[in-house]
N, C-alpha and C positions, 0 to 999 in steps of 0.2 A: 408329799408331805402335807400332812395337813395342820392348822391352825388354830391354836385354841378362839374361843369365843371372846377371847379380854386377855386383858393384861391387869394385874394390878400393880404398879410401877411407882419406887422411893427410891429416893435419894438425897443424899443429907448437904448442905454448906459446906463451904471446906474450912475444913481445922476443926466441926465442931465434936467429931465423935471418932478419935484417933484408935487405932488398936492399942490394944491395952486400959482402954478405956473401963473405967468402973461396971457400967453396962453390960460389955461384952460386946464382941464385933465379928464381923466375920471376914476372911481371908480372900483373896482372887478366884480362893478353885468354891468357893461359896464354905469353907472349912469353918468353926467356931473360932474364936481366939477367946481366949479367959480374959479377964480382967489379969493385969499385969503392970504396976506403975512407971517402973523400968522399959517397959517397950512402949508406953503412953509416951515419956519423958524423950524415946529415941525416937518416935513420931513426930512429936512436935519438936523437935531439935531439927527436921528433917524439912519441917515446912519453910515455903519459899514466900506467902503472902501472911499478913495478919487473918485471922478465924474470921466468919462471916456471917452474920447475924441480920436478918433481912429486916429493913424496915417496914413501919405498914405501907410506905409509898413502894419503895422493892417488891414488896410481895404483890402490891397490886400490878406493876408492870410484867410481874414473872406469871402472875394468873391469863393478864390479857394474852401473852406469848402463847401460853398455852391454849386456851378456846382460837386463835386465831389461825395456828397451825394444825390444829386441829381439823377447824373447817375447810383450811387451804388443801389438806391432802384427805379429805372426803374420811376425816376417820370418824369415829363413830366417841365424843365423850362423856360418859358419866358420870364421870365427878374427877371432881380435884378437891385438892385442900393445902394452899401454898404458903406453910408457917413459917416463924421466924428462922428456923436450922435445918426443916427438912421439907421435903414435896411430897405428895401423893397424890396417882393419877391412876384413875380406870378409865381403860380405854380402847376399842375394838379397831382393829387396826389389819388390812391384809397382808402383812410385814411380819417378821421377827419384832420380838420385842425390845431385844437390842437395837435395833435400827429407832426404833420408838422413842424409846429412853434418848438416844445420841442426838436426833436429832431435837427432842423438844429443849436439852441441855446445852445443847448448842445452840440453839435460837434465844432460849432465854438468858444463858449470858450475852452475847451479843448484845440482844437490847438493854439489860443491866448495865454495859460497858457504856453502853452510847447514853442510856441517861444521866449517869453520874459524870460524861462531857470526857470520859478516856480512849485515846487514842485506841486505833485498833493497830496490832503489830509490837508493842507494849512488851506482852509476857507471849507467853507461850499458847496462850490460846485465845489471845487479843489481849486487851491490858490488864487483868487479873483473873485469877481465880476464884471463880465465886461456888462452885461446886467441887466436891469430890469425887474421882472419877466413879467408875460405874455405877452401880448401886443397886436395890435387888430386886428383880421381874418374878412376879408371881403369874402362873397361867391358870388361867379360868376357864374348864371345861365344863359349867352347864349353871344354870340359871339361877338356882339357890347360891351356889357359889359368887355368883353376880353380884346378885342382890344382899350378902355378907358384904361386898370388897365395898362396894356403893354404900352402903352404912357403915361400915365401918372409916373411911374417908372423913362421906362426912360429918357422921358425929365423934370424933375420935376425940 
């Protein structure tokens, strides 16, 4: 099996972009979903923490997560861009990009939880939620393409 070149890897806060969302969202199997107020309304009826809006101190502890896990497992980073609702990361990686995504989303709530001084054991994946689960992996087979995901990052 071989492996693309990058990943370009998002993921959004949780609660801030529900299905049915005005935007548009997408499903588990990566499906569209319309815009629908009624399924927004059974989304958020659904949620378990308040929505999640990164500070500029949060986003700065969710950036260092990221270059630090990065260089802990020899991945390769080109950019991030760690906003208030959502992430963006390119990143070469000899891994699935799933594996990618889980573990940088794992590590950086983690340290989200421990600076905000919340127990861990809490909620269900320590003491809140600070992300939505999965989110969507773009594969980047060749160099122009790269150099697109890398600009678009970070001048988005």
């Amino acid at each position: 099996m071989s492996l693309p070149l990058a990943f370009l890897i998002t993921w959004t806060t949780y609660g801030t972009w529900l299905h049915g969302d005005p935007r548009g969202s997408f499903d588990h199997r990566g499906a569209y979903v319309r815009p629908d107020e009624r399924r927004r309304q059974s989304a958020e009826d659904l949620m378990t923490d308040d929505p999640v809006t990164l500070t500029d101190e949060q986003r700065a502890v969710v950036d260092a997560v990221i270059v630090q896990h990065c260089a802990v497992r020899g991945w390769v980073l080109h950019a991030r861009n760690v906003r208030t609702r959502h992430v963006h990361v390119v990143v070469s990686a000899p891994v699935e990009g799933e594996r990618v995504r889980a573990e940088l989303k794992a590590w950086a709530s983690a340290r989200l939880s421990a600076h905000a001084g919340l127990e861990r054991g809490a909620g269900k994946d320590g003491a809140r939620r600070w992300f939505t689960e999965k989110g969507n992996i773009e594969e980047i087979w060749d160099d122009r393409h790269l150099q697109n995901a890398i600009e678009y990052t970070n001048d988005q």
